[in-house]
C-alpha positions in Angstrom: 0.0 0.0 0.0 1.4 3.5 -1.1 2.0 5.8 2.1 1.1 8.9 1.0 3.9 10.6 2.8 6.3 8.6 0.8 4.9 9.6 -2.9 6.7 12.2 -5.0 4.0 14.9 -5.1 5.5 18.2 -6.4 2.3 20.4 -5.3 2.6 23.8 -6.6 2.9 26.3 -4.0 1.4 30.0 -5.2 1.1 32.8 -2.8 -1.9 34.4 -2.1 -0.9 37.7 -3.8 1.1 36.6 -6.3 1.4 37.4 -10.1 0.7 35.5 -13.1 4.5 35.5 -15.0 3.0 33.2 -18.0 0.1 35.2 -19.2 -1.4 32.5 -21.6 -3.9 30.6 -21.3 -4.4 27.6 -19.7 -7.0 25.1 -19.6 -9.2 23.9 -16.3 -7.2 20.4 -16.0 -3.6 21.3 -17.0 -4.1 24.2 -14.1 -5.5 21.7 -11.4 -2.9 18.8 -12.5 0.0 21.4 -12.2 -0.6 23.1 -8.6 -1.8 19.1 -7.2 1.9 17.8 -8.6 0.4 15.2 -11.8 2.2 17.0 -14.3 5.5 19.6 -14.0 6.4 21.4 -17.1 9.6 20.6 -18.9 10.0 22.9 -21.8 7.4 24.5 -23.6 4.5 21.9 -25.2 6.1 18.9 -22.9 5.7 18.1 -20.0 6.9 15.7 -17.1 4.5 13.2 -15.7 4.7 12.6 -11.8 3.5 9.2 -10.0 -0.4 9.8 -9.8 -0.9 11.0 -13.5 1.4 7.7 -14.4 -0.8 5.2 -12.9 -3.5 7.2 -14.2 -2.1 6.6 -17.9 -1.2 3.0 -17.0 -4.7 2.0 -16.7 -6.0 3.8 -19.8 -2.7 1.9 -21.8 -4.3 -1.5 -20.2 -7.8 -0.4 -20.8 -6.9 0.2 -24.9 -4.7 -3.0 -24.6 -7.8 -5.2 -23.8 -9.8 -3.2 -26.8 -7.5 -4.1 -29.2 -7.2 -7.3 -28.1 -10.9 -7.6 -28.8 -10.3 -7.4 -32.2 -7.3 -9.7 -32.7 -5.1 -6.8 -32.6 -1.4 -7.8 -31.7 1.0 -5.6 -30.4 4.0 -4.1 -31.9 6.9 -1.2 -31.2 8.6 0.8 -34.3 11.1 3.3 -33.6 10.2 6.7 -32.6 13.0 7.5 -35.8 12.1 7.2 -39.2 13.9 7.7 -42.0 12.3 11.2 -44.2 13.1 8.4 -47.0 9.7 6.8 -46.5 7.9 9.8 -46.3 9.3 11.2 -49.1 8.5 8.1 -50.7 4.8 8.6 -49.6 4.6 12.4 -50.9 4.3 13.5 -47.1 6.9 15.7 -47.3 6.4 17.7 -49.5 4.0 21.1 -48.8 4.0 21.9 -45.4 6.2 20.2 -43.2 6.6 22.7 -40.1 5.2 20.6 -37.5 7.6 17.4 -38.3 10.7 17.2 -36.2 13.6 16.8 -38.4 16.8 15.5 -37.8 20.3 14.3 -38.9 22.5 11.5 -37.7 26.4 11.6 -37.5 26.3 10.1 -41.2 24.4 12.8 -42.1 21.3 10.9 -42.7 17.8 12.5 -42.2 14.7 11.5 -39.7 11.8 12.0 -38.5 10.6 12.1 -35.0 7.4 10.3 -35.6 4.3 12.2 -35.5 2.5 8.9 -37.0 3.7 5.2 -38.6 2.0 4.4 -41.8 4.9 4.6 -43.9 7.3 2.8 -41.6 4.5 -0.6 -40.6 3.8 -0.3 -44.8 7.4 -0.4 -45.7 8.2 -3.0 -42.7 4.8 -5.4 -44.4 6.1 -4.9 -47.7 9.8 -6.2 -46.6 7.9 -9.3 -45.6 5.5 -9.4 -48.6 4.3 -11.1 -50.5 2.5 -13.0 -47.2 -0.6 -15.3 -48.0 -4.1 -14.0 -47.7 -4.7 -16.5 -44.7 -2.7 -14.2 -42.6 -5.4 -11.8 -43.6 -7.1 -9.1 -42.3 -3.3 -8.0 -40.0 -4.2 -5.6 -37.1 -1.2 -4.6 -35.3 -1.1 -1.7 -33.0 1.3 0.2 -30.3 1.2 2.4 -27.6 4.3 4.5 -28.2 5.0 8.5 -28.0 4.6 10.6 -30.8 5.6 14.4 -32.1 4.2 17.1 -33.4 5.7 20.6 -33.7 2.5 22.5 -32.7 2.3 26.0 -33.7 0.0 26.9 -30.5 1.3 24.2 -28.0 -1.5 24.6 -24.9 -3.8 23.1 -22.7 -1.2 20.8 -20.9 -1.3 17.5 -22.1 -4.2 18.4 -24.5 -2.0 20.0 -27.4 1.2 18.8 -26.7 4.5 18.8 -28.9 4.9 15.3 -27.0 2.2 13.1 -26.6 1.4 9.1 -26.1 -0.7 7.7 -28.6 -2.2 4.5 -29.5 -2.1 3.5 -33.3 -3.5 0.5 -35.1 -2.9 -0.4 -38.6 -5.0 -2.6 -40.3 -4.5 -4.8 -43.8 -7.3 -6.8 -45.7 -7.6 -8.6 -48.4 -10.4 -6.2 -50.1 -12.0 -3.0 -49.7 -15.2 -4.6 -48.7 -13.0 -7.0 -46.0 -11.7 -3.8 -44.7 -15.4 -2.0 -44.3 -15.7 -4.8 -42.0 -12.5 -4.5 -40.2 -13.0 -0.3 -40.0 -16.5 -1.2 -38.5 -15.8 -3.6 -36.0 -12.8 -1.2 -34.9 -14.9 1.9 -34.4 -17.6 -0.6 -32.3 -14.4 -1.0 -30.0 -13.5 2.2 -29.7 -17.5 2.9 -29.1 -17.3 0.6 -26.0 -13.8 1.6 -25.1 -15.3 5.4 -24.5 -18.3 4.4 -23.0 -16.3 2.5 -20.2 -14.8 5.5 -19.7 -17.6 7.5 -18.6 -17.2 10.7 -20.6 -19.9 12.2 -23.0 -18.8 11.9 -26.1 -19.2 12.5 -29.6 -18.7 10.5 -32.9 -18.4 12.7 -36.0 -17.9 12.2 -39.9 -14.6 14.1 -40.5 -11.5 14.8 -43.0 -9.1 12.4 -43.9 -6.4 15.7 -43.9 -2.6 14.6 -44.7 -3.6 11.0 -44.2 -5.6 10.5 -46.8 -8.1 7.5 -47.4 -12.0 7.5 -48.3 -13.7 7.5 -44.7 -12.9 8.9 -41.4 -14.6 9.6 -38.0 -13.3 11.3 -35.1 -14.2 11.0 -31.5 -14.5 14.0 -29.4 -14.8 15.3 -25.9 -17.6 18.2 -25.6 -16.0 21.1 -23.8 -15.8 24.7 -24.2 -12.1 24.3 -24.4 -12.2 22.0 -27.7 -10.6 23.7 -30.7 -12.9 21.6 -33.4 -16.5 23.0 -34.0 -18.8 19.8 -34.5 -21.9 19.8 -35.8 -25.2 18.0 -35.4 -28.2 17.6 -37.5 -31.1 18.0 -35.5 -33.1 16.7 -38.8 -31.2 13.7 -39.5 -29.5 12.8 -37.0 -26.2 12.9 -38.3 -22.6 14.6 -36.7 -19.8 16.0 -38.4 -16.9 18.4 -38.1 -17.4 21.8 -39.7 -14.3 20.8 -41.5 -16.1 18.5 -43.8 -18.9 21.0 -44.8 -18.1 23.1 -47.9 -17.4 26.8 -46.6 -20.8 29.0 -46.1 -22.2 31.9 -44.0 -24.4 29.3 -43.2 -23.8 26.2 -41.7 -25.7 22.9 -43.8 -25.6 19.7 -43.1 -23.6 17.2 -45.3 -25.7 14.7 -45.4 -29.7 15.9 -46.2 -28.4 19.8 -46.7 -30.8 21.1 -43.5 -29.6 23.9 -41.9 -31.2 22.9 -38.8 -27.8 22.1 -37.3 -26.4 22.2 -33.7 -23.2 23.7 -33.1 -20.4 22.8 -30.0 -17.0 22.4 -29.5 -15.1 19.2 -29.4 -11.5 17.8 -28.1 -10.6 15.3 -30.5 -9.5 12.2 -28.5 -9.6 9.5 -31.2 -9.3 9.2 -35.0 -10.2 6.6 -37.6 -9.5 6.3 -41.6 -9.9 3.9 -44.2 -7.2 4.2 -46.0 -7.5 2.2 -48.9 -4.1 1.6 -50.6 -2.9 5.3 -50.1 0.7 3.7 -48.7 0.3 0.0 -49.6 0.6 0.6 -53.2 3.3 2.7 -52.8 5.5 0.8 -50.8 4.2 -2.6 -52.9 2.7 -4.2 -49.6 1.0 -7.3 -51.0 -0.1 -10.8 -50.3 -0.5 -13.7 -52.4 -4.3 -14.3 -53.2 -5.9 -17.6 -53.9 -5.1 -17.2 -57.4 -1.0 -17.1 -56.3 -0.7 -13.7 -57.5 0.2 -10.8 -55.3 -2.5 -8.3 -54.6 -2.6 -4.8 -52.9 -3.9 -5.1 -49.4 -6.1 -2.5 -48.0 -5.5 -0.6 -45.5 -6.6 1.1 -42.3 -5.1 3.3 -39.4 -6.8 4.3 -36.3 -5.5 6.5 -33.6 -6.2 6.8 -29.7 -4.8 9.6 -27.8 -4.0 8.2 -24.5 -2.4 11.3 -23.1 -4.5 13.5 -24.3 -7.7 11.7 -23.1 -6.4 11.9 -19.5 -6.1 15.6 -19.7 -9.5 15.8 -22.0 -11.9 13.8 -19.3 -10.3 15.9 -16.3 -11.4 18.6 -18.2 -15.0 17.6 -18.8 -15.4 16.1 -15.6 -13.4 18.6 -12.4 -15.0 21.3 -11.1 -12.9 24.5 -10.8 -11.0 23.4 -7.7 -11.6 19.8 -7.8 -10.4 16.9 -9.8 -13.0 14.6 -10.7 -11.5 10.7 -12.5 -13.2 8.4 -15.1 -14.0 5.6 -12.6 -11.9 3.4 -14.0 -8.9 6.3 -14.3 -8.5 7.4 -10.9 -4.8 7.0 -9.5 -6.2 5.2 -6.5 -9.6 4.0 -5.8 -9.6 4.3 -2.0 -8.0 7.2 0.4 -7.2 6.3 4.6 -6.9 8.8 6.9 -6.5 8.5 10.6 -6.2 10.3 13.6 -3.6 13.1 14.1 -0.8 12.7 15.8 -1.2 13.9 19.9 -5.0 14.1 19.9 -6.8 12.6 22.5 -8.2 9.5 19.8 -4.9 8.6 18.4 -4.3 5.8 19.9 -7.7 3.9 19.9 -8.8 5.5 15.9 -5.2 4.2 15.0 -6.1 1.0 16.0 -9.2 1.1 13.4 -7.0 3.0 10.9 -4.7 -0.1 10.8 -7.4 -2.4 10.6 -9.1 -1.0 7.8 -5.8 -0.5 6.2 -5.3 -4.5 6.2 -8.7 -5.1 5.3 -9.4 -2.3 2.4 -6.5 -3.9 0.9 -7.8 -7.3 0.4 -10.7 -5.6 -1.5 -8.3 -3.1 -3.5 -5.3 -4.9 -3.4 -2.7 -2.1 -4.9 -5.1 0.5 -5.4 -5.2 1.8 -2.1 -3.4 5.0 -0.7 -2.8 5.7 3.0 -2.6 9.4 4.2 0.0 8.6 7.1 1.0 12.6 7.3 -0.3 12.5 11.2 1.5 15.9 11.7 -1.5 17.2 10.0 -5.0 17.1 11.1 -7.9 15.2 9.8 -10.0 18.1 8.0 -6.5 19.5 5.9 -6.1 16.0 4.6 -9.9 15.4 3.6 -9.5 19.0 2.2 -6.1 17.5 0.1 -7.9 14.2 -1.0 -11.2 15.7 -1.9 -9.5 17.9 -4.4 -7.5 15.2 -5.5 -10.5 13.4 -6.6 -10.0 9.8 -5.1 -13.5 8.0 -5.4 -13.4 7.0 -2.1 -12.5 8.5 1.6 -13.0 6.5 4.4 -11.7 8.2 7.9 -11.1 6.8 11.3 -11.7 10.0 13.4 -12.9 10.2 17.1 -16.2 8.2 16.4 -13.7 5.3 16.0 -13.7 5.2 19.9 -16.9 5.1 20.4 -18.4 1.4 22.1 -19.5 0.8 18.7 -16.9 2.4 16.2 -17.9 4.3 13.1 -16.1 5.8 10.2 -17.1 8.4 7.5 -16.8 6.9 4.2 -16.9 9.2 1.5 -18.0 7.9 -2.0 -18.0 10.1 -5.1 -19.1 13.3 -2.8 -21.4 11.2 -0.5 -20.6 11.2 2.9 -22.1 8.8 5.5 -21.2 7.3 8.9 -21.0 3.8 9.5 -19.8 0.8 11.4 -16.4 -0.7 10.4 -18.8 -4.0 8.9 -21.1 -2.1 7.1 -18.2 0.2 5.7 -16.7 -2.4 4.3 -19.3 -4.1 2.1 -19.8 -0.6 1.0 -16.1 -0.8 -0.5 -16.9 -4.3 -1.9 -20.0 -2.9 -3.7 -18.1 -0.2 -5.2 -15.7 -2.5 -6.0 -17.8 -4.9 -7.8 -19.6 -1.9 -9.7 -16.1 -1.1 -11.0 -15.3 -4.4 -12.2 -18.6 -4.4 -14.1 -17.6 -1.3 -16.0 -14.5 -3.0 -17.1 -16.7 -6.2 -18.3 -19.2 -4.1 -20.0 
C-alpha cells in the first residue's frame, strides 16, 4: 500500500498575492494537474508526468490493450525515428512540413521524430510481402509517443509537442473485408469510450494529410475543444465543420438542412480507411488464392492516451476539484486517521490499521494511505477531496466510540457507518467497477 507521505508529489505552492508571470492561457485540467503535482512542465509543449498521473495513464494503456485485443489486434513497437526516406517516398513531405521534427545522424542521414507510422508498418509489411491472404485481415497496434511541432502548444497535455498515442494499422484482403474490419474497430473504440464514462461525440470528419476514403473522429464536448462539431437535428447525423463546404451558413452534409447544432469538441480519437494510399506505394501485397500478389487494403486508427487523460479531467473537475473516469483514478480508495497527539490517536489508529489491512484485500494495490499525522484530519480530507479519489474513508474520534464508526466518503457522499457495514460498501463499489470494465 502507497504511504502517502512517501509519494513524490510536487504540489505547486502560489502565494496568495502573487502574479501571473505566463500570461497564456491555460486550460481547467492542465491548471488543477500542475498546482496538485500530476504534471510539471519541462520545456514548452512537454511536459513531465509525476507518479499519480502515471498510474493514471497505465490504466488507460491497459484499458486500450484489452480493446484491441478484442479485435485480434497484436501488439508491436517501431522506432520513434524514421527515415524522411519513407515519407518522401509517400509524398508527405512535401507542402507543409513545419510541424515534423527533423533530424540528422552523424552520417548525415535525415529522420523524422514520428508524428505517426504508416509509412514505416507499410514499408516494414512490404519487406515481408508477399505474405498469403490466410494471414489476412493484420491488425497490429502500439502504444508508443509521438511528435508534433504545434504551432499553438497549450492546454497541458491536450496539445502537446509530445504526446502518447495509440495507433493501429489494419490490412485486408479487399476494400469490402476492410469495411468490415473499420466497422468492427470503431464498435471498440465505441465501448472503449463508453467505459470511460465521458460524453462523447462521434463525427464524420476529414481524412487531412492521411488520406483514405472514410474517417470519423471522437471527441470530448468542452468549451475548451478547438474543433466545431456539428449535429443535424433533422437527420441525426454529426460532423466536423471541417467536412462541410465553406458557407455563412452552416448545412448539413448529409440531407443539406440547416437545422444544425453547433459545440466544440476535443478530439481524442481518429479513424481512416485508408484504402491503398501507402500500400501501393510501398508494394505491400499478399498472395491471393489465385497465387498472384495483390494490394492489401489498408486502415489506421488512432487513440490519444495522453491527451484523453487531460481531456476527461477537463470535462469532468469542477474548478477546484479533480474529478476521474471511474476506471482512471490513480487510486480507488483514500485512509486517513487520527492526528498525531490528539486525545483519539491511539484507539482511531487501531481502526486505521485495521481497515488498512482489510481495504486492501478488496483493493489490493489501489489503495493510498494518508500517514501525514503531523497534519489534522480536515486538511487532509480537504487534500484528498481535491484530489478526486472515489473513495475517503476516515477513522476519526467516532472510532472510539463502544460501537466504532467511520465516514466513508463515495463520489461526494458522505455517511457514517460501522467498520462492517463500511466495508461491504467498499466491496459494492468494488464490484460496480469491475462491471464497467466487463461491459
Amino acid at each position: 500500500m502507497q504511504k502517502l507521505s512517501r509519494l513524490f508529489w510536487p504540489v505547486l505552492v502560489t502565494p496568495k498575492n502573487a502574479v501571473a508571470k505566463n500570461l497564456e492561457a491555460i486550460s481547467k485540467s492542465q491548471k488543477l494537474m500542475t498546482e496538485l503535482g500530476l504534471l510539471k512542465p519541462a520545456t514548452h509543449g512537454t511536459f513531465q508526468i509525476m507518479p499519480l498521473a502515471q498510474r493514471s495513464l497505465d490504466k488507460l494503456c491497459a484499458i486500450v490493450n484489452e480493446a484491441m485485443l478484442s479485435v485480434e489486434g497484436q501488439k508491436i513497437t517501431l522506432p520513434v525515428l524514421t527515415s524522411s526516406i519513407l515519407w518522401n517516398k509517400s509524398g508527405r513531405l512535401k507542402g507543409d512540413i513545419t510541424e515534423f521534427f527533423m533530424l540528422r545522424d552523424r552520417h548525415n542521414k535525415e529522420f523524422l521524430l514520428s508524428p505517426t507510422h504508416e509509412e514505416a508498418v507499410t514499408s516494414m509489411l512490404a519487406s515481408a510481402a508477399p505474405i498469403s491472404y490466410r494471414q489476412l485481415p493484420l491488425r497490429l497496434y502500439q502504444i508508443g509517443p509521438k511528435f508534433r511541432d504545434e504551432l499553438k502548444a497549450r492546454f497541458g497535455l491536450m496539445r502537446a509537442k509530445e504526446f502518447l498515442m495509440k495507433d493501429m494499422y489494419t490490412f485486408d484482403r479487399s476494400e469490402k473485408e476492410a469495411i468490415i474490419t473499420y466497422e468492427l474497430i470503431n464498435e471498440a473504440y465505441m465501448k472503449l469510450f463508453q467505459q470511460l464514462e465521458v460524453p462523447f461525440k462521434k463525427v464524420e470528419a476529414c481524412t487531412g494529410m492521411m488520406g483514405g476514403k472514410i474517417s470519423h473522429e471522437y471527441h470530448y464536448i468542452s468549451p475548451a475543444g478547438e474543433d466545431n462539431l456539428l449535429h443535424c437535428q433533422n437527420c441525426n447525423h454529426a460532423f466536423n465543420a471541417e467536412v462541410s463546404a465553406e458557407s455563412a451558413t452552416p448545412k448539413c452534409v448529409q440531407c443539406q438542412s440547416v437545422n444544425v447544432h453547433q459545440v466544440k469538441g476535443m478530439e481524442v480519437a481518429h479513424a481512416f480507411l485508408l484504402g491503398d494510399r501507402y500500400s501501393k506505394v510501398f508494394n505491400a501485397t499478399f498472395l491471393h488464392t489465385d497465387g498472384k500478389p495483390k494490394t492489401s487494403i489498408m486502415g489506421c486508427y488512432g487513440i490519444g492516451i495522453s491527451r484523453i487523460l487531460a481531456a476527461a479531467l477537463e470535462v469532468l473537475s469542477t474548478e477546484n476539484e479533480l474529478k476521474w473516469p471511474t476506471l482512471l483514478a490513480p487510486y480507488d480508495v483514500c485512509i486517513i486517521g487520527p492526528k498525531q497527539g490528539s486525545k483519539e490517536q491511539a484507539q482511531a489508529e487501531q481502526i486505521e490499521n485495521q481497515l488498512c489491512q482489510q481495504i486492501c484485500e478488496i483493493y489490493g494495490q489501489d489503495v493510498i494511505h494518508d500517514d501525514r499525522k503531523y497534519m489534522t484530519i480536515g486538511k487532509r480530507l480537504m487534500e484528498a477531496k481535491r484530489m478526486g479519489y472515489p473513495v475517503i474513508i476516515v477513522a476519526g474520534s467516532k472510532a472510539c466510540l463502544t460501537e466504532p464508526k467511520v465516514e466513508i466518503i463515495i463520489r461526494e457522499k458522505s455517511i457514517e457507518l460501522d467498520i462492517y457495514t463500511a466495508l461491504q460498501e467498499l466491496a459494492k463499489y468494488k464490484k460496480q467497477k469491475i462491471n464497467l470494465i466487463q461491459t
